[in-house]
GUDRENDO-569591 format. One record per residue (C-alpha): z, y, x. Coordinates in steps of 0.05 Angstrom, whole numbers, padded with zeros to 5 digits, always signed. Each point is the difference from the previous one (the first is absolute). Layout:
REM residues N
ZYX ...
//
This chain:
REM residues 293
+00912+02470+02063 +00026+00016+00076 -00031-00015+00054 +00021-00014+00076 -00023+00049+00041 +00054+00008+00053 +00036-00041+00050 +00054-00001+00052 +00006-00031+00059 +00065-00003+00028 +00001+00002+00084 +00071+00027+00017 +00026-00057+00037 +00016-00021+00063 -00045-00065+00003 +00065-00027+00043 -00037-00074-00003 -00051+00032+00043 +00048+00030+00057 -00012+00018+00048 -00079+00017-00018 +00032+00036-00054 +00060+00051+00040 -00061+00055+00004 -00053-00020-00044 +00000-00007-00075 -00012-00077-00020 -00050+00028-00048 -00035+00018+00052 -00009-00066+00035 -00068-00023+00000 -00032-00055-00036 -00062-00003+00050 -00018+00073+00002 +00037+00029-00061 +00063+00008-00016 +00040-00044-00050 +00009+00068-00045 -00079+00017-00007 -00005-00074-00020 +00046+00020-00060 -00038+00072-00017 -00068-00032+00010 +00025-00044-00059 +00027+00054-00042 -00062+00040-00004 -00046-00064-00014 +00050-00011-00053 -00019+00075-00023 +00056+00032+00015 -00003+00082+00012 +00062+00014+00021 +00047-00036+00052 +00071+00021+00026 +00030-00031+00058 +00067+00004+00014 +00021+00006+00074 +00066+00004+00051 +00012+00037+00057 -00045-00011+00062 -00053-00018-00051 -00046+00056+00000 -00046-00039+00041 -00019-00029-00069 -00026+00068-00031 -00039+00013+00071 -00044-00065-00017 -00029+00023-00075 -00003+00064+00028 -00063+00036+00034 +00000+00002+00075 -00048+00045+00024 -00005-00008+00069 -00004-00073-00004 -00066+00014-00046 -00019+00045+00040 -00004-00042+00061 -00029-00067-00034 -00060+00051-00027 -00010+00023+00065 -00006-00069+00021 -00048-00018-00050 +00061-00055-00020 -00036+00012-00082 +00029-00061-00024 +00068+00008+00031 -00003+00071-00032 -00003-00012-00073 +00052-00052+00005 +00051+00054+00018 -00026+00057-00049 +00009-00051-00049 +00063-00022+00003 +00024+00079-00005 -00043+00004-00060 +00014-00074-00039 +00057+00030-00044 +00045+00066-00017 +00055-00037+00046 +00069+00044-00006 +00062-00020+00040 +00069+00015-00010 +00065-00022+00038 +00047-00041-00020 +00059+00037+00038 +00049-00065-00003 -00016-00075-00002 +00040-00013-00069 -00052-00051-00017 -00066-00012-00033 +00018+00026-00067 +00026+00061+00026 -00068+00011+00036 -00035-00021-00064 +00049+00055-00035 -00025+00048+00065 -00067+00003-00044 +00029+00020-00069 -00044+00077+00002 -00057-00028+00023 -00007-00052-00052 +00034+00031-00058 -00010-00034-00066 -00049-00042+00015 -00009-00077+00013 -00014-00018+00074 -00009-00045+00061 +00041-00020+00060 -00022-00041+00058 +00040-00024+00057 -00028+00007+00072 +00022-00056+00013 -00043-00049-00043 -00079+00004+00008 -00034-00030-00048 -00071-00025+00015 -00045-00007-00063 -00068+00017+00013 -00040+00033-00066 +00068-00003-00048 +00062+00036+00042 +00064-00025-00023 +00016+00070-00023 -00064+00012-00045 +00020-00073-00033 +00065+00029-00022 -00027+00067-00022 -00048-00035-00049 +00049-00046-00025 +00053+00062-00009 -00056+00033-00035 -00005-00067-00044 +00093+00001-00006 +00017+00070+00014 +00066-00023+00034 +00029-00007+00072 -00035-00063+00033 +00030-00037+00068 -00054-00025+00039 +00028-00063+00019 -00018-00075+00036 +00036-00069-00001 +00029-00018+00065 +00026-00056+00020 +00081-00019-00010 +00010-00001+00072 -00021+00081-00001 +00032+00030-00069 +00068+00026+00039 -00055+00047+00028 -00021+00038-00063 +00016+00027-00065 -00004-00063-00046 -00025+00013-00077 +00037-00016-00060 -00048-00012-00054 -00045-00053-00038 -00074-00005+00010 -00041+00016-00052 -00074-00010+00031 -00027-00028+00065 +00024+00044+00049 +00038+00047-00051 +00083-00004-00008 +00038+00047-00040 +00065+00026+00032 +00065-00001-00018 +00043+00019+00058 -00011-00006+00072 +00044-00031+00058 -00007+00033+00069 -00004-00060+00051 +00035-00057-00033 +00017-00063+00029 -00053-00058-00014 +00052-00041-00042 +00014+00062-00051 -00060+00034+00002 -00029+00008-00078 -00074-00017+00021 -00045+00004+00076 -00036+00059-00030 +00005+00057+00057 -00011+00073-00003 -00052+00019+00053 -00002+00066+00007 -00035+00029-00047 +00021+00034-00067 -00022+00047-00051 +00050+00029-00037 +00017+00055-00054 +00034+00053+00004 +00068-00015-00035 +00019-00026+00069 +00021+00055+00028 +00051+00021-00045 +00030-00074+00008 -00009+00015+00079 +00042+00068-00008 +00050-00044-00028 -00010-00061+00039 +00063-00011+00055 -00004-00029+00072 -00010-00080-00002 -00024-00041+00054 +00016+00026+00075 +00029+00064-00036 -00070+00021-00024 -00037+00021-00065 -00030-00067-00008 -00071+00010-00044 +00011-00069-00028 +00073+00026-00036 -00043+00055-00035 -00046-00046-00024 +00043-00049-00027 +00024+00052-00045 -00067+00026-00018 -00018-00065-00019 +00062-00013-00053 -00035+00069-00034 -00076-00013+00006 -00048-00054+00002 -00016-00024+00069 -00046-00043+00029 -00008-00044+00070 -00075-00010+00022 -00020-00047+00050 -00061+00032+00033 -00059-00024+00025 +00000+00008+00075 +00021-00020+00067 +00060+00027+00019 +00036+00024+00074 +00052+00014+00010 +00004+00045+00053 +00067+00020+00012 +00014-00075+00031 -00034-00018+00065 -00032-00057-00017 -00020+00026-00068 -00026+00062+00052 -00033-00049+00048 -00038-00038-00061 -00028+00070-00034 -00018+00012+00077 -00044-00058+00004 -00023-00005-00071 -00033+00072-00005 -00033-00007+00079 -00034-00067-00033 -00026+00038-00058 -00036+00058+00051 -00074-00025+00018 +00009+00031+00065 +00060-00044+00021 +00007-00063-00035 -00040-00047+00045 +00023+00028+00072 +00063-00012-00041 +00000-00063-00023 -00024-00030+00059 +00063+00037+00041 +00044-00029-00062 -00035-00072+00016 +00019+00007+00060 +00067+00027+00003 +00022-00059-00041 -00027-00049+00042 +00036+00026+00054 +00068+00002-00035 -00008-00058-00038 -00032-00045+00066 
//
């Protein structure tokens, strides 16, 4: 029996629904409080129990690699300071995870990034989590919930959520019938279909674990959507050869690569910190007082 014990996280692109915030600074980089949407993502991998993580990143991005990385004179400076606290926050985030990078050198797509990965993961089933999507499930991460159940199916699992009908031309839609509470098998997928044809209002939300075969069906996979190697294509076909699954996990889920989705995560994690939530719920109070008269 495999078990997952890698994951990618593609971060090559150019987070254009942040511009301009975004024309110098990676949007995995913009913070949710005081981290960045990306550590969100890693901090979840390795809770999950994940050893080894590869992110894929674009030009301009190296920023990215400079944040899980040590930085000595900032250490330096905080212990000379006597800034303890602030200190083993930063030596741990260079030591949370064997964190590779590699670039993808052309934006062909999130399948081609996933296929950027092929020698790292080799033969083995694995993980991929958007940057884009932070999930907030405190004791149980959304990833560890799949890993157990792939441990239970030993297939490639979608985490997924119903969404309303109004919001289904936003995702990729599942095909499928549902065999548990919370549990739909899949038969094909349909990238962002129109309310009216869509097969169901069960939504891919960024996170997957997959096996292996994908890659030779990504090797072979041709440009779809906006003239990219759409992920979604590749699985389709994987899932006409092997069993697949679509999980709805347990969670709260942002989306952070919309600004309101942003602006909610924003809000949501500040309430959950003992050291801001009632200076900022009474400026909340207040601010909607004001607005609303």
């Amino acid at each position: 029996m495999q078990k997952i014990t890698k994951a990618i996280i593609p971060a090559a692109g150019f987070g254009t629904r942040f511009l301009p915030a975004t024309k110098s600074q990676p949007k995995e980089m913009l913070p949710v409080v005081d981290k960045p949407t990306i550590q969100y993502i890693v901090e979840e991998a390795v809770e999950s129990g994940i050893e080894d993580i590869l992110i894929i990143i674009g030009r301009y991005k190296s920023v990215i690699e400079d944040h899980f990385d040590r930085s000595v004179e900032l250490e330096m400076e905080l212990e000379k300071k006597g800034k303890y606290d602030m200190l083993e926050q930063i030596q741990d985030i260079a030591g949370m995870a064997n964190i590779q990078f590699v670039r993808q050198k052309t934006a062909l797509g999130l399948g081609h990034a996933v296929y950027c990965a092929k020698n790292f993961i080799g033969n083995e089933p694995f993980a991929v989590m958007l940057g884009d999507d932070i999930v907030d499930s405190p004791g149980y991460p959304c990833l560890k919930q799949m890993m157990d159940l792939y441990e239970r199916e030993q297939c490639s699992i979608l985490g997924v959520k119903e969404v309303a009908r109004e919001d289904i031309s936003k995702y990729g839609i599942v095909d499928g019938d549902k065999i548990s509470d919370g549990l739909y098998t899949v038969r094909s997928l349909v990238e962002k279909p129109k309310p009216d044809v869509a097969p169901s209002n069960v939504a891919i939300m960024g996170r997957y674990i997959i096996t292996p075969a994908v890659f030779d069906i990504l090797e072979k996979t041709a440009p779809g959507a906006g003239n990219e190697i759409q992920l979604t294509d590749a699985l389709k076909t994987l899932a006409l050869k092997e069993k697949m699954l679509a999980y709805a996990f347990k969670g709260r889920r942002h989306d952070v690569g919309d600004k309101l989705g942003f602006l909610e995560a924003t809000v949501e994690f500040a309430l959950q910190r003992d050291n801001l939530r009632d200076d900022f719920l009474d400026y909340l109070e207040g601010i909607v007082k004001t607005y609303r008269g």
